[in-house]
LOMISE-565353 format. One record per residue (C-alpha): z, x, y. Coordinates in pm, whole numbers, plus 32768, in hexadecimal, padded with zeros to 4 digits. Each point is the difference from the previous one (the first is absolute). Layout:
<atoms>
ZXY
...
</atoms>
This chain:
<atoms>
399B2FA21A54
7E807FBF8062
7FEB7FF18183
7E7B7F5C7FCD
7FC07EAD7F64
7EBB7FAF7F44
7FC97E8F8014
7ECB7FF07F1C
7F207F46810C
7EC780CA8038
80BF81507FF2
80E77FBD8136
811880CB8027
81627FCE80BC
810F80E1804E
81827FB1802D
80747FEE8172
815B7F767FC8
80D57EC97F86
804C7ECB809E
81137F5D8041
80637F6B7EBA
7FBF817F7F43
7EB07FC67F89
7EEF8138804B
7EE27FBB80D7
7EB180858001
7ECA802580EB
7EA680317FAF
7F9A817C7FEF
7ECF80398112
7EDD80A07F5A
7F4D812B8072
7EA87FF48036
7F1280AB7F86
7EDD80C2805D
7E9E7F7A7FC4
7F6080247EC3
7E9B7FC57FCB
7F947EC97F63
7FF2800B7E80
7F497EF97F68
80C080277EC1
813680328066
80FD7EE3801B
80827FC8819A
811E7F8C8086
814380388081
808F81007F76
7F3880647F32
8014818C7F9F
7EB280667FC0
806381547F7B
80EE7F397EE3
810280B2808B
81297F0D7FE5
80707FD28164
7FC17F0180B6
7F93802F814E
809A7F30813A
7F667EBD8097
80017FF88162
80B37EB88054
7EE47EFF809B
800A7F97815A
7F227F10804B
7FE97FFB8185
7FD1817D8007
8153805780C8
805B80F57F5A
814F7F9D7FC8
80867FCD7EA7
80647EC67F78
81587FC97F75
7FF980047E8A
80EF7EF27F65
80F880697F3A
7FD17FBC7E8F
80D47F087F53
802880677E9D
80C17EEA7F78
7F547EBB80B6
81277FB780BA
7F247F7A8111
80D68064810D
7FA881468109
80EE80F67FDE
80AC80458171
7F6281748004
7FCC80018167
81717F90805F
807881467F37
7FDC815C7FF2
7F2880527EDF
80F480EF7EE2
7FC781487F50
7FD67F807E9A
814C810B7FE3
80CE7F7680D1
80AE7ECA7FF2
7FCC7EA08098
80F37F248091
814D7FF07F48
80377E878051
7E8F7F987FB0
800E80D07E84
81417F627FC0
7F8E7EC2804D
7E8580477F6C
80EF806A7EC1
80AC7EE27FCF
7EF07F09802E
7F1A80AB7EF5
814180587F34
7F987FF47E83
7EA67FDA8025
7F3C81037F23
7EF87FC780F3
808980B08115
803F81418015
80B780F080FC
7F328153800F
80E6804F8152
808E816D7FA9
817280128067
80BF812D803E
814780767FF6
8010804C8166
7F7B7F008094
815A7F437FA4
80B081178079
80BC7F2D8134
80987F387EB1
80A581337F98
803680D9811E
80797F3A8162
7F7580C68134
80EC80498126
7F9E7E9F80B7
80BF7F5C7EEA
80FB80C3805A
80097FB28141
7FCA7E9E7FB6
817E80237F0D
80A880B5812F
7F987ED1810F
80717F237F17
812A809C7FCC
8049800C8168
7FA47EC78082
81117F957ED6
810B80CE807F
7FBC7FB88157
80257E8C7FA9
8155804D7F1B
809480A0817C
7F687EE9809B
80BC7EE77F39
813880DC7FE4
8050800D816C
7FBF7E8F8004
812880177F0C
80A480C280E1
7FD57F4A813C
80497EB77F67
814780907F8A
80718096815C
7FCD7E90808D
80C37F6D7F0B
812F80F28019
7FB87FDA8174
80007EA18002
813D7FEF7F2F
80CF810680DD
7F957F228155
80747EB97F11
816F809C7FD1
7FEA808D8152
7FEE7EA6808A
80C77F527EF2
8121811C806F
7FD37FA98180
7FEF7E9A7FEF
815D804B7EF0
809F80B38122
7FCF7F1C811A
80707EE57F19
813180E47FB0
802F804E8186
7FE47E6C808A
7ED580548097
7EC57F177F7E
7FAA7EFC80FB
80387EA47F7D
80C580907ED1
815E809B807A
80FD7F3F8053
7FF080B38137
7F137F09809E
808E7F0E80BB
7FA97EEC811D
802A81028121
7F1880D97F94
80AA81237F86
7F4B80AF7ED5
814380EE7F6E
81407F427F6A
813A81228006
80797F4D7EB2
7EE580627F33
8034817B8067
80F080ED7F20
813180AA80C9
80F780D17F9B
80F77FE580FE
817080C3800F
81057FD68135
80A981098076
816E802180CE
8052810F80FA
815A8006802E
808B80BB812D
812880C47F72
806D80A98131
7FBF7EC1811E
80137ED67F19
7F007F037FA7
7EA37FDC7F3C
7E908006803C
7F3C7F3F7EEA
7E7E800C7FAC
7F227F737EE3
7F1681157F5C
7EC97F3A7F8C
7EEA80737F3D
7EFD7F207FE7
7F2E80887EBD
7EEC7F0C8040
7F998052816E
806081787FE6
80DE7FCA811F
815B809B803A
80E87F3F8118
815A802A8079
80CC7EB78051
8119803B80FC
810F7ED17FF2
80DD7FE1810F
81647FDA7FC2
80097EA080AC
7F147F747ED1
80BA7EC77F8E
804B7FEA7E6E
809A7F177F41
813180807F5C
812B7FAC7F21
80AC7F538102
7EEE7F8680EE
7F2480818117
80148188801A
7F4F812F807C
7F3E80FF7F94
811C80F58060
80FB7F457F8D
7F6D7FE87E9F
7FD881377FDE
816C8043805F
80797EDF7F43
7F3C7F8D7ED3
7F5C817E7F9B
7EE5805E7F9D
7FB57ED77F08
807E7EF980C8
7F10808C8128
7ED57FFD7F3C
801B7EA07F50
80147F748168
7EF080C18086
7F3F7F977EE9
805C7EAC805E
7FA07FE9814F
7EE580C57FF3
7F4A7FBD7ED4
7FF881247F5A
803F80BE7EE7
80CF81548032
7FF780DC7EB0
813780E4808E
80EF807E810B
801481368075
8158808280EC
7F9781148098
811B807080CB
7FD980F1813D
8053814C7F5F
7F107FAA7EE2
7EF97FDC8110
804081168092
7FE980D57ED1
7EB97F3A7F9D
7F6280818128
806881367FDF
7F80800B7E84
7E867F7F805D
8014813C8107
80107F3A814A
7F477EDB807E
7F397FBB8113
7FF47ECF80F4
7F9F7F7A815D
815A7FD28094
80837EE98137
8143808F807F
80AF812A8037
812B800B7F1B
814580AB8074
80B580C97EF9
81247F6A7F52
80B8814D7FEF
7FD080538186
812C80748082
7F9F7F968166
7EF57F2280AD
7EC580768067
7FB580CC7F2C
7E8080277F3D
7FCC7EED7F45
7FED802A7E50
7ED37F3C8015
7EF4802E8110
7F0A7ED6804E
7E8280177FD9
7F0080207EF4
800080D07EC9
816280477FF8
809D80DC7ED7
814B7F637F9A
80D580CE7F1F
81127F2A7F00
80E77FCD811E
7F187FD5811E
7F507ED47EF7
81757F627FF0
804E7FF2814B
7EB57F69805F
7FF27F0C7EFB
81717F7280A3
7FC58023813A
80277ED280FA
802D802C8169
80F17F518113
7F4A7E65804D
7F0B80497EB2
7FC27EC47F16
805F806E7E93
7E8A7FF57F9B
7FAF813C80DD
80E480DB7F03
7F717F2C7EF0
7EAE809B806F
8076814A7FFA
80927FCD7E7E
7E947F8C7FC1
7F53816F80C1
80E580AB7F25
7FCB7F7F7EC7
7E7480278019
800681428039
80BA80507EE9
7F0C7F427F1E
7F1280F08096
808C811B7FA2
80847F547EB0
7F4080AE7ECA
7EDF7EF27F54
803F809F7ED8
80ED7F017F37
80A4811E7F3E
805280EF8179
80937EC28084
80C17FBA7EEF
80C2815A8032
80337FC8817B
809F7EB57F8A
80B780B17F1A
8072813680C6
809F7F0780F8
81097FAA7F06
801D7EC28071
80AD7EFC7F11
7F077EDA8026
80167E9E8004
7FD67F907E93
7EEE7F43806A
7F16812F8038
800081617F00
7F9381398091
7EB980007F3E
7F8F7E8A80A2
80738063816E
7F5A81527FAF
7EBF7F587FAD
800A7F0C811C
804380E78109
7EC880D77F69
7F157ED18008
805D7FAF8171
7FDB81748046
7EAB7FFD7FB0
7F9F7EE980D7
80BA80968118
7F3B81477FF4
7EBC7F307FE7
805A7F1F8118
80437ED67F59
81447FC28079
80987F47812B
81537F85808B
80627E9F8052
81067F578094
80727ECA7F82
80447EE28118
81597F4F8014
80537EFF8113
8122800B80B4
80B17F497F17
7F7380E37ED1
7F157F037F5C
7EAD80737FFC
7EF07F6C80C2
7E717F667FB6
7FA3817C8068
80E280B47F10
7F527F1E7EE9
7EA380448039
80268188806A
812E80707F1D
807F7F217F2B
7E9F7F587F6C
7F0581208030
80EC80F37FBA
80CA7FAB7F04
7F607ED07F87
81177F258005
80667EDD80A9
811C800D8114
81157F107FA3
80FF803B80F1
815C7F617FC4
802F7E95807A
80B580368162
80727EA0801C
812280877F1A
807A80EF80DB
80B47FED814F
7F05804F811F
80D580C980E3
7F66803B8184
8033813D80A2
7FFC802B817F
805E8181807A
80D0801F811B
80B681487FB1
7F0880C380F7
7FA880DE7E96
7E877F787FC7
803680B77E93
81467F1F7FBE
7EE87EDD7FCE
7F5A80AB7EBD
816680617F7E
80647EAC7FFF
7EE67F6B7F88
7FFF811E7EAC
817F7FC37FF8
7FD47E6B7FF4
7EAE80047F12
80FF80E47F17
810F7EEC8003
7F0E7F137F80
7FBB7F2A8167
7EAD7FA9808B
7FD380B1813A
7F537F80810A
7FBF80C1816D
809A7F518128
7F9681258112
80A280DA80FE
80D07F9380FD
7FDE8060816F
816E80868015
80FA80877F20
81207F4C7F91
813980877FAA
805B7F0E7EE2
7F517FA47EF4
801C7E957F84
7FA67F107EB0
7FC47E9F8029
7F9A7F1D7F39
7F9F7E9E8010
80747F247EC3
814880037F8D
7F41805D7E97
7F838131808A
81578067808C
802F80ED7EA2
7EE780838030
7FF7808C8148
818D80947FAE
7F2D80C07EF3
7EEA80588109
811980A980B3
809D80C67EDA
7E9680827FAB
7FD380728172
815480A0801C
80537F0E8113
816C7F4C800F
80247E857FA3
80907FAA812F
7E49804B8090
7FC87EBE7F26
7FEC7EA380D1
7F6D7ECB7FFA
7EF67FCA80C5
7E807FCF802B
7F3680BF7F44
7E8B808D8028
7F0D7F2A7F38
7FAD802A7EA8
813680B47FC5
81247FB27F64
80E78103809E
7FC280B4817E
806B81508068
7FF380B3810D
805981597FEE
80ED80A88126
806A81668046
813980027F13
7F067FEC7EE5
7FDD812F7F2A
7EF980537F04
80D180CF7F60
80FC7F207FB1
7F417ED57F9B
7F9480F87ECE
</atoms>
């Protein structure tokens, strides 16, 4: 490869100095040399460069400024294919004829001169100077591993987006059925405002019907002093709430043959007989009966290893050979009450005491056994079953077992209360005893039998015995009669008379007297108090006892 170019005009001479931009080589003129002064030969032929020694080089030519700067003119560059247009030489870096020119430019200088014989690429390429095609140097690798990252990177990115998209669904599901479950249960319990039948004009926001109970009543019969204490076990699964119904005796029932008592039905009609009527009057629904005689008491007590309980009286021991001697059961708080001591509370009803304050005593009792009572269904099964009792057929030992076990675990928790249910006088049960007990309690409806049926016998006590008032009035609500209070009188009377005031009513008050043990000869005609059919006033010959 020549790095001069002869051009033929007047013995000029140009050298390579690079390549443009499209590839092509470009050239500037050499500078001659001058030289030194020859003396003037006539025959000789002058000019510039002329070698007067026929040597064959040519000598420089000073380039000719023609204001005498000094400074040298820039020579154009040579174009050797009349192109016409000035190569950008300035713009560029001039390049080693070696090495080579822009990649971009030859390719492009390439393909526009592509198959033209013309042209001619005299660029020497080398091996190496490809080399970054063959071998990558460590920025490439650098540039894989960034990549590489920045991929991964956004793989974890959009995975926990996966993730946390997932965890609020499964969250938002789980609060769903959380709610779905709590709106379930208040709809089961009665208690959505504006949806349970609960709601009602006064106000109130809980109906007792739409509440589940599981309700049992239980007899204590006295074996050794006569007579029975009855109480409703309730178990209200809906409200979690355990509750205790005492029912005084007096509580009128309907029975077979009219008007009765609570006591007497028991006596009289059983254990089915009793429950049908309760059932009746109060609304309810009793699953079973359970007689649980005093003995068996006792030896429940004793099995559940003692109870515990707040007690109101001392209680005299029934075995006490003489008076005044310690009582078997001390008043005060926290008392420990062994089988017997349990017993002989639970019966226990002092001289001028209304029936309801041993009734209260039954109920003290009979919590504190449930507290003591095993929650374990299976444990209280066995204490039911170590009793060897022979149960009502109503009841097995397994569902009494269970029952008792439920209520035992309220009672432990505090869920569990005692309440007395109110009779009037004349055992019907009042507005209160439907609202507190009977309604809110039980959630029934009191439906106490019509009294117009039933002869409304007045009682006025002049026997000087203030307890001979309450005797009467249990012995007369057990015959089937309407009782109805008349008072004290100032002064005792001796005799005790019957009168009645329409010849209709003159049966009736004969039968007054039988019931009250009195003789018929006590029966008159006379004027009676009002509202009642038959008047009696009782004197000093009557006896209690007698009268049943």
């Amino acid at each position: 490869m020549n790095d001069r170019y002869d051009a033929g005009h007047g013995g000029d001479q140009y050298e390579l100095v690079g390549y443009d931009e499209y590839g092509r080589p470009v050239y500037r003129q050499v500078p001659q040399q001058p030289s030194p002064q020859q003396p003037y030969d006539p025959y000789t032929q002058q000019g510039y460069g002329y070698d007067p020694y026929a040597t064959g080089q040519q000598q420089p030519v000073p380039p000719y400024d023609p204001y005498g700067t000094g400074q040298q003119q820039p020579v154009p560059s040579y174009d050797p294919y009349g192109t016409g247009r000035q190569p950008r030489v300035a713009e560029q870096t001039a390049y080693i004829p070696q090495q080579a020119g822009p990649v971009e430019e030859a390719v492009r200088d390439d393909r526009d001169h592509r198959g033209d014989p013309a042209y001619q690429d005299d660029r020497d390429y080398r091996t190496e100077q490809f080399a970054f095609v063959e071998d990558p140097d460590g920025d490439s690798e650098d540039v894989i591993d960034w990549l590489k990252f920045t991929e991964n990177r956004t793989e974890r990115r959009e995975e926990a987006r996966r993730r946390a998209r997932s965890r609020l669904i499964a969250l938002v599901v789980v609060l769903a059925l959380a709610a779905t479950g709590g709106v379930g249960y208040l709809w089961y319990a009665g208690k959505l405002p504006g949806l349970s039948s609960s709601d009602d004009k006064t106000g109130g926001t809980t109906t007792a019907t739409a509440q589940k109970r599981d309700v049992i009543v239980v007899h204590l019969h006295d074996t050794k002093k006569g007579g029975t204490s009855t109480a409703l076990l309730v178990d209200n699964t809906t409200t979690q709430q355990g509750t205790t119904v005492l029912l005084p005796n007096a509580l009128a029932l309907t029975g077979d043959d009219g008007t009765t008592t609570l006591a007497k039905s028991v006596e009289d009609d059983g254990s089915s007989g009793t429950r049908e009527a309760l059932d009746t009057v109060l609304g309810t629904s009793i699953q079973g009966t359970w007689r649980l005689d005093t003995p068996y008491l006792q030896n429940l007590v004793d099995l559940v290893g003692n109870i515990e309980i707040d007690t109101n009286a001392d209680v005299p021991d029934p075995e006490a050979k003489k008076k005044g001697e310690a009582p078997l059961v001390s008043k005060g708080e926290s008392q420990t009450l062994s089988g017997k001591m349990a017993v002989a509370y639970a019966t226990y009803r002092a001289s001028g005491e209304a029936q309801n304050a041993q009734l209260e005593r039954f109920g003290q009792v009979m919590q504190g056994v449930l507290r003591k009572m095993s929650s374990d269904a299976q444990a209280a099964t066995t204490t039911v079953q170590t009793l060897a009792q022979i149960l009502d057929p109503s009841l097995t030992d397994k569902d009494l077992g269970t029952f008792l076990a439920g209520l035992s675990d309220l009672a432990k928790g505090g869920d569990y209360k005692t309440a007395m249910l109110p009779v009037q006088t004349d055992g019907t049960l009042s507005a209160q005893a439907s609202d507190s007990v009977v309604k809110d309690v039980l959630g029934g409806t009191a439906k106490s039998p019509d009294q117009d049926a039933a002869v409304r016998v007045s009682v006025r006590n002049a026997s000087g015995v203030k307890d001979n008032t309450e005797k009467a009035r249990v012995v007369l609500l057990n015959g089937g009669f309407t009782f109805l209070e008349a008072g004290t009188a100032g002064s005792a009377q001796a005799a005790s008379e019957i009168t009645y005031a329409d010849a209709a009513d003159k049966e009736n008050a004969t039968e007054v007297a039988k019931t009250l043990g009195l003789p018929e000869d006590a029966v008159v005609k006379g004027k009676v108090s009002a509202n009642a059919n038959v008047s009696v006033v009782l004197g000093q010959d009557y006896e209690p006892a007698s009268g049943g």
